[in-house]
PDB file of N, CA, C and O in Angstrom:
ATOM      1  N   UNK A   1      94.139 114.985  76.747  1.00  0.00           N
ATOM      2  CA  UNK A   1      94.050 113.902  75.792  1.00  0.00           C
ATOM      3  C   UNK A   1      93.324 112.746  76.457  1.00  0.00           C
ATOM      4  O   UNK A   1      93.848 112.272  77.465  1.00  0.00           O
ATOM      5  N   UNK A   2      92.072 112.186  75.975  1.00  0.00           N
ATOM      6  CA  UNK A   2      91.242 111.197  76.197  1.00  0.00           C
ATOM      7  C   UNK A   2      91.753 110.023  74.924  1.00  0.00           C
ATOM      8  O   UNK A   2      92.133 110.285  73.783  1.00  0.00           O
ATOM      9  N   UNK A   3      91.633 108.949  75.452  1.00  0.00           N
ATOM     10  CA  UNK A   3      91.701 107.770  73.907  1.00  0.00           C
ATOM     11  C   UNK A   3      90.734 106.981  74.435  1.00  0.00           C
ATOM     12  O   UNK A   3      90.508 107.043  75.644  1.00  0.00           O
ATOM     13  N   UNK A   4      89.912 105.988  73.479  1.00  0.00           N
ATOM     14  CA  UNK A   4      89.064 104.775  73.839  1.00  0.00           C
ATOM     15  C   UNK A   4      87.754 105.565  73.773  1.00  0.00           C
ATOM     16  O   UNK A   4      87.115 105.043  72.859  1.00  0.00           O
ATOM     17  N   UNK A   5      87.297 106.212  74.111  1.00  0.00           N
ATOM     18  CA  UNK A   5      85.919 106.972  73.979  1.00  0.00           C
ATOM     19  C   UNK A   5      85.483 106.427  75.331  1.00  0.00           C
ATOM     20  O   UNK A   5      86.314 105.648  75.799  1.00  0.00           O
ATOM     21  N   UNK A   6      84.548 106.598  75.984  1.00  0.00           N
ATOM     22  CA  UNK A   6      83.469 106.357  77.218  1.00  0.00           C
ATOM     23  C   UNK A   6      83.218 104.863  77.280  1.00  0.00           C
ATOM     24  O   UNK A   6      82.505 104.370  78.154  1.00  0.00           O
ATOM     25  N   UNK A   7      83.889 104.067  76.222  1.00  0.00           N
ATOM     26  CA  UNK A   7      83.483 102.582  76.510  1.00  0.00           C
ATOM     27  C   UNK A   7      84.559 101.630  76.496  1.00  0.00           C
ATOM     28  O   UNK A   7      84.467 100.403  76.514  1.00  0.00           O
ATOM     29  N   UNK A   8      85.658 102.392  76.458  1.00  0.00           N
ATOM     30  CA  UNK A   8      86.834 101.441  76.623  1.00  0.00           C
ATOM     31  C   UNK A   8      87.172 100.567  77.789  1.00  0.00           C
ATOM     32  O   UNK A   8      87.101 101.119  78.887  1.00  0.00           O
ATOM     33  N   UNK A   9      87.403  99.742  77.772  1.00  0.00           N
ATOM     34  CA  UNK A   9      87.540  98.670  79.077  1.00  0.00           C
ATOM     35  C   UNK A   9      88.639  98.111  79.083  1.00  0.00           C
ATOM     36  O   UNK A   9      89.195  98.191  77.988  1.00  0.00           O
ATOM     37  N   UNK A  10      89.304  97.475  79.987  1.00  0.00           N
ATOM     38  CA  UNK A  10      90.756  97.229  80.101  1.00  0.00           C
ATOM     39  C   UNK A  10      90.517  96.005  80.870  1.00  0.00           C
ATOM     40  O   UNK A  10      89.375  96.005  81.329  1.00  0.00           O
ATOM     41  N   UNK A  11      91.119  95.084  81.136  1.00  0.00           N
ATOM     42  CA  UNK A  11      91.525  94.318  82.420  1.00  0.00           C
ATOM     43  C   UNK A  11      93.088  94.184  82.397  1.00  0.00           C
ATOM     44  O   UNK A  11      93.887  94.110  81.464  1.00  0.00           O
ATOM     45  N   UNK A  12      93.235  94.179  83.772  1.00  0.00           N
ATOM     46  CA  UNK A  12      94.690  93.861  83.913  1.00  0.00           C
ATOM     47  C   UNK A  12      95.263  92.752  84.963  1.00  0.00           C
ATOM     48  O   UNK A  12      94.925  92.861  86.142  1.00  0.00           O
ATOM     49  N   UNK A  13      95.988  91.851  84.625  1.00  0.00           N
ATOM     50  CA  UNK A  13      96.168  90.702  85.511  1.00  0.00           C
ATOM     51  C   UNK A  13      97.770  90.648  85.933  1.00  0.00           C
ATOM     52  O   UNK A  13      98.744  90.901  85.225  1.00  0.00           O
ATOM     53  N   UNK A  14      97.718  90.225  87.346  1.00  0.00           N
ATOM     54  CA  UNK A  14      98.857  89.850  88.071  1.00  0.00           C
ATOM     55  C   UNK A  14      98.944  88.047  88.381  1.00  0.00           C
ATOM     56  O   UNK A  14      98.083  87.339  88.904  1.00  0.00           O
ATOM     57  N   UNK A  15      99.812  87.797  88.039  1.00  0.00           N
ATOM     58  CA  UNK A  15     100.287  85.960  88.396  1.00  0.00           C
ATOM     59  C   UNK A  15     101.215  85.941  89.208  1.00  0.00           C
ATOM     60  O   UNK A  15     102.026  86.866  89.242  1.00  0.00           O
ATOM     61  N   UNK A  16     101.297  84.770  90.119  1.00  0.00           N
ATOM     62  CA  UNK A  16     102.364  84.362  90.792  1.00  0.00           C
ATOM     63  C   UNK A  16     101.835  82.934  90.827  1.00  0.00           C
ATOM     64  O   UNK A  16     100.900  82.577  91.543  1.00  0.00           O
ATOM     65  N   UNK A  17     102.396  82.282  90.135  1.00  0.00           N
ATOM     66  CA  UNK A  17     102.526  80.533  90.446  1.00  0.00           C
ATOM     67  C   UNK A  17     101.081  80.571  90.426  1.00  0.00           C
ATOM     68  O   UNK A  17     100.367  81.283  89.720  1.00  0.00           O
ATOM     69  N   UNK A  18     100.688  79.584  91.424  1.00  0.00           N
ATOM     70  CA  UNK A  18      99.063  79.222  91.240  1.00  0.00           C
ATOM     71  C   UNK A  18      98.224  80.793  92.081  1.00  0.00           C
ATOM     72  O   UNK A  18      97.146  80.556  92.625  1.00  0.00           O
ATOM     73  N   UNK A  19      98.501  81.574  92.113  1.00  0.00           N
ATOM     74  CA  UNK A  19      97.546  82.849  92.314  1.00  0.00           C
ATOM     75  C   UNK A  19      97.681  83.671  91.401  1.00  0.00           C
ATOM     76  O   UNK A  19      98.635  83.787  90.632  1.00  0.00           O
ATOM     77  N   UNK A  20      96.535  84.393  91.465  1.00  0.00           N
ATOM     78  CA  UNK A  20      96.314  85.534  90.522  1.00  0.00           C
ATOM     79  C   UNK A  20      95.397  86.071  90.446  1.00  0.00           C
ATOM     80  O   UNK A  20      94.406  85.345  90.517  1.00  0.00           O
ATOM     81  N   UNK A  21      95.151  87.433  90.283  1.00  0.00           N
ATOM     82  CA  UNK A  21      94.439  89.019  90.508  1.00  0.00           C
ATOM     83  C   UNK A  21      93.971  89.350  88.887  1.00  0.00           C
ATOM     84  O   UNK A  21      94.888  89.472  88.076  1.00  0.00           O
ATOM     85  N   UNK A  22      92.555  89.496  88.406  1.00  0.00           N
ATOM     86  CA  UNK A  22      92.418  90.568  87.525  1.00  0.00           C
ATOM     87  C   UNK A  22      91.556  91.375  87.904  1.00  0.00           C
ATOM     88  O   UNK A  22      90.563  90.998  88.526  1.00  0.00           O
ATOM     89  N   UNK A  23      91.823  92.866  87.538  1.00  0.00           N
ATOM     90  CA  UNK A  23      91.007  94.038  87.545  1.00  0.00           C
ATOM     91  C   UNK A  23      90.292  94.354  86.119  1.00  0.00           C
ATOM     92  O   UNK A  23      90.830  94.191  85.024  1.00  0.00           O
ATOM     93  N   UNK A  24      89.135  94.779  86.317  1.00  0.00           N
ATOM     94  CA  UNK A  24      88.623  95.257  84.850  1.00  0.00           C
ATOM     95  C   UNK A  24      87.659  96.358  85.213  1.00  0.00           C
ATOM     96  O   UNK A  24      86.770  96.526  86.048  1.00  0.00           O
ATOM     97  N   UNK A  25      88.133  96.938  84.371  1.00  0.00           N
ATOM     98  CA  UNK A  25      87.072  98.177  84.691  1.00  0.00           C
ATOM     99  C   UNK A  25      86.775  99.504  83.432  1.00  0.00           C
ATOM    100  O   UNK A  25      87.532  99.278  82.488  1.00  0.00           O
ATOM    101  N   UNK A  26      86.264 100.258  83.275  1.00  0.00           N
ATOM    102  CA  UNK A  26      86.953 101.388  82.518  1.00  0.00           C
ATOM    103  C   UNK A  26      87.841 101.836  82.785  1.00  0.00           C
ATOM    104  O   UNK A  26      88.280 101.938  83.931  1.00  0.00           O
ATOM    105  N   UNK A  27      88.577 102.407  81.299  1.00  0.00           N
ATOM    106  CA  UNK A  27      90.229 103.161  81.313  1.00  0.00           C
ATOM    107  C   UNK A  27      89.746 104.555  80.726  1.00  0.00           C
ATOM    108  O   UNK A  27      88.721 104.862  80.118  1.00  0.00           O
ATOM    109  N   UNK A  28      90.810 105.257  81.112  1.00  0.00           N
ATOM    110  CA  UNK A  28      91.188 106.612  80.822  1.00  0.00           C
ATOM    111  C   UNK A  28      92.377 107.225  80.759  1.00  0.00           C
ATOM    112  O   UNK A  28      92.965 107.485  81.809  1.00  0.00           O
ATOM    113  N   UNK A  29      93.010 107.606  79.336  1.00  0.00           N
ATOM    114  CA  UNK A  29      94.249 107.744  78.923  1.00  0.00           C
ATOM    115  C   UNK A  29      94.471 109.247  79.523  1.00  0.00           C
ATOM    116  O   UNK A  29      93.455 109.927  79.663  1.00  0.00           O
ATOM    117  N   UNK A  30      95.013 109.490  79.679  1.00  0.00           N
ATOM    118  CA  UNK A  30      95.454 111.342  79.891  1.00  0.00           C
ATOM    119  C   UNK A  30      96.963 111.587  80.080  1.00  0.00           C
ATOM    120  O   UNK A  30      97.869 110.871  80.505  1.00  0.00           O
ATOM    121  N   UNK A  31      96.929 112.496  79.746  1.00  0.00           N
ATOM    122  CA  UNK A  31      98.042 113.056  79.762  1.00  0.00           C
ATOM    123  C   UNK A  31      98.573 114.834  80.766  1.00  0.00           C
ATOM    124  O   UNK A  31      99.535 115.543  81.059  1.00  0.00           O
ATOM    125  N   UNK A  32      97.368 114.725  80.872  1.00  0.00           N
ATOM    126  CA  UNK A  32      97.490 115.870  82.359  1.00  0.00           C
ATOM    127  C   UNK A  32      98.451 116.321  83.390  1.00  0.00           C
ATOM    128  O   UNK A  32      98.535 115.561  84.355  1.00  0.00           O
ATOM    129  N   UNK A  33      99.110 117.256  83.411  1.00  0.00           N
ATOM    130  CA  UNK A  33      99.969 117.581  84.154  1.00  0.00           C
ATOM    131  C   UNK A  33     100.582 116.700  85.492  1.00  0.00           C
ATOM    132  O   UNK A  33     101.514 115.959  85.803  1.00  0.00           O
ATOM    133  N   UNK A  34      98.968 117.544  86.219  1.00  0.00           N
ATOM    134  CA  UNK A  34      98.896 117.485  87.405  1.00  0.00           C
ATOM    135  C   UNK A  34      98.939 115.207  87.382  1.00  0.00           C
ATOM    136  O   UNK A  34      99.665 114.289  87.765  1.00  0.00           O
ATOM    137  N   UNK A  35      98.121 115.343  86.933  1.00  0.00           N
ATOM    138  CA  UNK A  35      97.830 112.975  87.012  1.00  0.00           C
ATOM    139  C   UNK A  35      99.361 112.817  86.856  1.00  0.00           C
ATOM    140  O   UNK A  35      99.925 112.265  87.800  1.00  0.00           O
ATOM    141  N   UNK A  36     100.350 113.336  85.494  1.00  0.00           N
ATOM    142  CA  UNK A  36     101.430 112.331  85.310  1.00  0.00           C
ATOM    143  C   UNK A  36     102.501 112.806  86.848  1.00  0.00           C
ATOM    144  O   UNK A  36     103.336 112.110  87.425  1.00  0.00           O
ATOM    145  N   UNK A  37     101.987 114.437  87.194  1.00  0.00           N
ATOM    146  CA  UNK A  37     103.245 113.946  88.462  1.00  0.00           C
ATOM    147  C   UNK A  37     102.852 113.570  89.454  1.00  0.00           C
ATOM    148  O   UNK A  37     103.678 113.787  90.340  1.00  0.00           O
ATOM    149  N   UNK A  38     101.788 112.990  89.876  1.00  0.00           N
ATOM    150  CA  UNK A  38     101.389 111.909  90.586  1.00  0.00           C
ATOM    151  C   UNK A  38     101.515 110.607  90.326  1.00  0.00           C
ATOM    152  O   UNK A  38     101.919 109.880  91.234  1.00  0.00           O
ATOM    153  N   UNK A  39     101.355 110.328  89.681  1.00  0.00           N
ATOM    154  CA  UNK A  39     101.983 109.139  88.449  1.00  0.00           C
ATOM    155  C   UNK A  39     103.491 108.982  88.910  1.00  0.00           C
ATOM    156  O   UNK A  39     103.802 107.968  89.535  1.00  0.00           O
ATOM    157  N   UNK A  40     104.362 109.875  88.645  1.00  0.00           N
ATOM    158  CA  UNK A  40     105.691 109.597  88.831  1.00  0.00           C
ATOM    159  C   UNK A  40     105.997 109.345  90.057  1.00  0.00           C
ATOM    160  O   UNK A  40     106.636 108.397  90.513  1.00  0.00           O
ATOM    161  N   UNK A  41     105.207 110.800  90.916  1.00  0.00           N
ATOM    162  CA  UNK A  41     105.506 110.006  92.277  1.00  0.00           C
ATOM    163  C   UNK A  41     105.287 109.007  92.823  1.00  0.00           C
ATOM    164  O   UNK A  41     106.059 108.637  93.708  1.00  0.00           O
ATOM    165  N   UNK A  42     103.909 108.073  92.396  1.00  0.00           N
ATOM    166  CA  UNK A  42     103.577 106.846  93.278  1.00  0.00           C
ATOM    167  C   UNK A  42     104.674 105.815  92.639  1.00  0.00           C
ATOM    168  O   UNK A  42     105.096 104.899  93.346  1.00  0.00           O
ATOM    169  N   UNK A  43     105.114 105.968  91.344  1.00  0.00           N
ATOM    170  CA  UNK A  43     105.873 104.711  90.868  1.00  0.00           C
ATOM    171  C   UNK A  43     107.584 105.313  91.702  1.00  0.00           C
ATOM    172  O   UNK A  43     108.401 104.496  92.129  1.00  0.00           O
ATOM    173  N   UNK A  44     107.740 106.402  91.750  1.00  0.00           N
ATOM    174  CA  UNK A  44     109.200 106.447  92.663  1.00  0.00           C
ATOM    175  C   UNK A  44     109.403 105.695  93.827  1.00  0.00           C
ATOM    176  O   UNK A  44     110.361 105.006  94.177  1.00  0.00           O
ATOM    177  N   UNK A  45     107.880 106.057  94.592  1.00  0.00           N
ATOM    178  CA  UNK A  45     107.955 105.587  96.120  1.00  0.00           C
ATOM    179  C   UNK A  45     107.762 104.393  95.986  1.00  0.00           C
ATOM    180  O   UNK A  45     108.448 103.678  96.718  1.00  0.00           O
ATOM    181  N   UNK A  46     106.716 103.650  94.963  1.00  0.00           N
ATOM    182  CA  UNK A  46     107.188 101.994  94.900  1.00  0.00           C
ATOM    183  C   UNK A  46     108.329 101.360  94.546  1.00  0.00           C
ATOM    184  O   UNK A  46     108.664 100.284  95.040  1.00  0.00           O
ATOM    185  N   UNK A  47     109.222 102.196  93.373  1.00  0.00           N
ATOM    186  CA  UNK A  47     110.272 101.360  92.784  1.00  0.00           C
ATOM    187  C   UNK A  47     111.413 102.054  92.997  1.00  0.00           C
ATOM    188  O   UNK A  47     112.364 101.882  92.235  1.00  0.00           O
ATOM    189  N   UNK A  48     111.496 102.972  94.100  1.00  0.00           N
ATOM    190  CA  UNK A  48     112.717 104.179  94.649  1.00  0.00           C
ATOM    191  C   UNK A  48     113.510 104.184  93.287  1.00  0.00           C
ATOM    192  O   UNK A  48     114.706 103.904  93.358  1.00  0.00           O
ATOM    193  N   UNK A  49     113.007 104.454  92.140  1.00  0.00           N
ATOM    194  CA  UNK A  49     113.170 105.068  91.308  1.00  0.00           C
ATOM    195  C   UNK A  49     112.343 106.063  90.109  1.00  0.00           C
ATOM    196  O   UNK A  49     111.581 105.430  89.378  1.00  0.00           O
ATOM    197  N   UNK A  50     112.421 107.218  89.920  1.00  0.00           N
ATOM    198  CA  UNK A  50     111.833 107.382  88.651  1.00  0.00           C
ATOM    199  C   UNK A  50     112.095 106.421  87.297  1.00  0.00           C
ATOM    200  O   UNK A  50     113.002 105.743  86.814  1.00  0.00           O
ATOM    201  N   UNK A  51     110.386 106.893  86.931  1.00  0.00           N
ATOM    202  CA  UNK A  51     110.153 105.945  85.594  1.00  0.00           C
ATOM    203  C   UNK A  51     110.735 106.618  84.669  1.00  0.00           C
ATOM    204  O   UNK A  51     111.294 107.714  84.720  1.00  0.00           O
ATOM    205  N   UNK A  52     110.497 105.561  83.420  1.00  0.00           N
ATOM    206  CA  UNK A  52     110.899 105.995  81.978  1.00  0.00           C
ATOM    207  C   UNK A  52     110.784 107.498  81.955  1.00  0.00           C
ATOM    208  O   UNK A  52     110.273 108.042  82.935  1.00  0.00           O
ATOM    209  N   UNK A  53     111.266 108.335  80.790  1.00  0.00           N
ATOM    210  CA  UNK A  53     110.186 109.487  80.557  1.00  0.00           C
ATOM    211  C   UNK A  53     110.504 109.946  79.493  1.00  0.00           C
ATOM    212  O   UNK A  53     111.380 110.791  79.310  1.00  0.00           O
ATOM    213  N   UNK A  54     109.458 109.160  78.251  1.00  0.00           N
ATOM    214  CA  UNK A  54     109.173 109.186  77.097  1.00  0.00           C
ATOM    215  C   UNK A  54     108.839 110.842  77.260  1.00  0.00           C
ATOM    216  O   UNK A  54     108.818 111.553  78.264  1.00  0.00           O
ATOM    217  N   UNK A  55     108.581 111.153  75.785  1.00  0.00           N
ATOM    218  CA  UNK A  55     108.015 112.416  75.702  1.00  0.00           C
ATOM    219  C   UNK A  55     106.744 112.042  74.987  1.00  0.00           C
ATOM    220  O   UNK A  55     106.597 112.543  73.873  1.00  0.00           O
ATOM    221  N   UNK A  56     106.020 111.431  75.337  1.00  0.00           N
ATOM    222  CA  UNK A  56     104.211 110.964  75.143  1.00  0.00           C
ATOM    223  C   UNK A  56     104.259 109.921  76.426  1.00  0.00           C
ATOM    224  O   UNK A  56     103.924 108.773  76.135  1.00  0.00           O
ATOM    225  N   UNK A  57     104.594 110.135  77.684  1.00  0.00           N
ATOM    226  CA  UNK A  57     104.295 109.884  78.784  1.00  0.00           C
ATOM    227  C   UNK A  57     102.779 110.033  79.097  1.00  0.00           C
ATOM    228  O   UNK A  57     102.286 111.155  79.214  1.00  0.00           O
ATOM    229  N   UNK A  58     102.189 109.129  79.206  1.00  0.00           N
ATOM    230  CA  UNK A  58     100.679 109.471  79.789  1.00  0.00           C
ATOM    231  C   UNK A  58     100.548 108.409  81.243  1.00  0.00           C
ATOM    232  O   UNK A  58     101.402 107.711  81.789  1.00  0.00           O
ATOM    233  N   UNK A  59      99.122 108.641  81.558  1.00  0.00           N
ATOM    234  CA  UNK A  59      98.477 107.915  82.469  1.00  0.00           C
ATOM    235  C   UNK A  59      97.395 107.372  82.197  1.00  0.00           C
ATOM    236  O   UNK A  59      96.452 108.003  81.719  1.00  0.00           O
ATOM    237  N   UNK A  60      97.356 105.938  82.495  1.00  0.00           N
ATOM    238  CA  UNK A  60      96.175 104.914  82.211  1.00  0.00           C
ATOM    239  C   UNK A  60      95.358 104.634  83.896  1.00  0.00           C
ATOM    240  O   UNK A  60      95.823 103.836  84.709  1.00  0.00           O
ATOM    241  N   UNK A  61      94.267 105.358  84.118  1.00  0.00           N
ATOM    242  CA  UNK A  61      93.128 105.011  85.025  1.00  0.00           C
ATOM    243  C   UNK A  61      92.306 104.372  84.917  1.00  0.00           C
ATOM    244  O   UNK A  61      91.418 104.664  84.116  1.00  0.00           O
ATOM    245  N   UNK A  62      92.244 103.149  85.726  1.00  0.00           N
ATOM    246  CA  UNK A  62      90.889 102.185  85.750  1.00  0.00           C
ATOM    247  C   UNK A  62      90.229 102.508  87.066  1.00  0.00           C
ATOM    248  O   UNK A  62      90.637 102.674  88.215  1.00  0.00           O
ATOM    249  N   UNK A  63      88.711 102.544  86.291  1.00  0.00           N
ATOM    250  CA  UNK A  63      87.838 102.584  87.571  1.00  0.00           C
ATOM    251  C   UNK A  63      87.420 101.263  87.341  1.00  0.00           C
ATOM    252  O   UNK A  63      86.820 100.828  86.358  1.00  0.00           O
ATOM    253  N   UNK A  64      87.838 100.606  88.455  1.00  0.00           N
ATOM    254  CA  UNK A  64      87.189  99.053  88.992  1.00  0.00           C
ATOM    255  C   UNK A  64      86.404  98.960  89.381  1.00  0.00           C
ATOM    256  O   UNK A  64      85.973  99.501  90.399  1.00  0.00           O
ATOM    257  N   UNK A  65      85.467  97.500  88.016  1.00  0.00           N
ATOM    258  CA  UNK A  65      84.086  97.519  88.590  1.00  0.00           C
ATOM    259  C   UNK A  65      83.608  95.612  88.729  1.00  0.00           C
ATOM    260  O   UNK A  65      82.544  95.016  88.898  1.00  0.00           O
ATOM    261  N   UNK A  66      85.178  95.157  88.531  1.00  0.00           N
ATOM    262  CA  UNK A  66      85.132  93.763  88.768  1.00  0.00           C
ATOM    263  C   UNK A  66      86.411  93.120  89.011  1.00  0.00           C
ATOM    264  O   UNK A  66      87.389  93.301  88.286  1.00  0.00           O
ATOM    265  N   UNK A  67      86.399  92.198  90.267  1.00  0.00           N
ATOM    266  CA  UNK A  67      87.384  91.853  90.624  1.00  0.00           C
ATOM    267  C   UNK A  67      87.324  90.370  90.766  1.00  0.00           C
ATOM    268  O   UNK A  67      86.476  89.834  91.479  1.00  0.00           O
ATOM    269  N   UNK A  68      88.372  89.592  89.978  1.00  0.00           N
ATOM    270  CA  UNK A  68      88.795  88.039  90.213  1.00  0.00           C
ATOM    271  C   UNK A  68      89.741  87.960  90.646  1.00  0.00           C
ATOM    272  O   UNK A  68      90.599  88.841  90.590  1.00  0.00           O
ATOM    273  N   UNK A  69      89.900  86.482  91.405  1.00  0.00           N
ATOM    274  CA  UNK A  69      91.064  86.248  91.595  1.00  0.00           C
ATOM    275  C   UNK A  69      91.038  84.895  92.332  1.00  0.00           C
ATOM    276  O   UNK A  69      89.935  84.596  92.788  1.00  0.00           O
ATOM    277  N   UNK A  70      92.228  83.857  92.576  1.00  0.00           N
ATOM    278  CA  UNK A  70      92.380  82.959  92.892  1.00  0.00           C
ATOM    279  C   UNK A  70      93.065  83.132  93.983  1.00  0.00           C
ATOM    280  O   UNK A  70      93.857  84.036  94.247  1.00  0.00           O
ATOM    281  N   UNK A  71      92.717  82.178  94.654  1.00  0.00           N
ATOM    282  CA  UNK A  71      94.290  81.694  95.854  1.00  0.00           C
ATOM    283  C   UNK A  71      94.640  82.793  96.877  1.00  0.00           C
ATOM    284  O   UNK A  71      95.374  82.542  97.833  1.00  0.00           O
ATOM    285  N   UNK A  72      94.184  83.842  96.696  1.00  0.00           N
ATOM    286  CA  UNK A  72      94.364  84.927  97.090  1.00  0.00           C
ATOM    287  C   UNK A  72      94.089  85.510  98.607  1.00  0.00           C
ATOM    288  O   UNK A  72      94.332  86.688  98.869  1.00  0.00           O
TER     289      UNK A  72
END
């Protein structure tokens, strides 16, 4: 499963007080086996927990092709 077609673009931003990070780049929805249990694993080992797990669980990939940010 693909969504957005070849031109979808995303940015995504992180804040903390006066800093802050955005990424923008193209996205890519999938739903692929192999991506979501990689997916699960990187969010376990960050949040020593497993995530949600909807049953339309997917994965959102940005390839970054611009980066802002402040203070940083």
């Amino acid at each position: 499963m693909t969504a957005g077609g070849p031109a979808a673009r995303v940015a995504l931003c992180q804040a903390d007080g006066f800093r802050w990070v955005t990424l923008e780049g193209r996205a890519t929805v999938t739903d692929d086996p192999a991506r979501l249990a990689e997916a699960v694993r990187r969010y376990t080992v960050r949040y020593r927990a497993a995530p949600p797990a909807p049953l339309d669980l997917v994965v959102v990939e940005i390839a970054v092709d611009r980066v802002l940010s402040l203070n940083l």
